[in-house]
N, C-alpha and C positions, 0 to 999 in steps of 0.2 A: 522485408528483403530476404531475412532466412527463411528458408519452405522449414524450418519448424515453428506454430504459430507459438506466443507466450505463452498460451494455457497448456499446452503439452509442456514445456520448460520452468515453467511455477508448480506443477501438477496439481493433482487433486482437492489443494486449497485455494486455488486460483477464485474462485466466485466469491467464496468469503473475503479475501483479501482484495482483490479488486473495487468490491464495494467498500471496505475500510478504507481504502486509500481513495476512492470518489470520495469520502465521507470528509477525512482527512484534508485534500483541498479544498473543499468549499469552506468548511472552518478556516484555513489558512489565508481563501481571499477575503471572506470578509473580515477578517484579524486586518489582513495588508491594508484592506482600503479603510479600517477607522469604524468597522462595520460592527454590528452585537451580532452572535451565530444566534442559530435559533435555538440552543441547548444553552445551558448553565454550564461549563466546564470545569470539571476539578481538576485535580491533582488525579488523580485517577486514570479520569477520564485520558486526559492529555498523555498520561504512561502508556495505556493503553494502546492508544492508537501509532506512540512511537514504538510500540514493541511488535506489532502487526507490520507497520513499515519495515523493521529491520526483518520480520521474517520473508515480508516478501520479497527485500533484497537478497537474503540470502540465498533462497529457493532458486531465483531466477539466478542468481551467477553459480549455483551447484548444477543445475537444470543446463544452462551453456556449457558449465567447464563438460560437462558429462559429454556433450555433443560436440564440443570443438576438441576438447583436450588441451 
């Protein structure tokens, strides 16, 4: 609905994070439904991928605040 799409507003990390965060869900549905991921996940692993989440929120609301103000 904004004519600027989320890859301009996440910028230049937008590919890499995007697919962490595809990544991210699917481990998350199969968790919900009772399901084994198809990785072994550690402690690591799971830091990881919540600290790619918090970057991509952050990018995206620096990325709007920059265009809404």
């Amino acid at each position: 609905m904004y004519p600027q799409p989320i890859q301009a507003l996440v910028g230049n990390q937008h590919n890499h994070l995007r697919a962490r965060l595809d990544e991210a869900i699917d481990h998350r549905n199969k968790i919900f439904h009772g399901q084994l991921t198809t990785r072994s996940l550690n402690r690591q692993d799971l830091t990881d991928l919540t600290a790619d989440i918090k970057n991509w929120c952050t990018l995206l609301a620096d990325g709007a605040n920059r265009e809404l103000g």
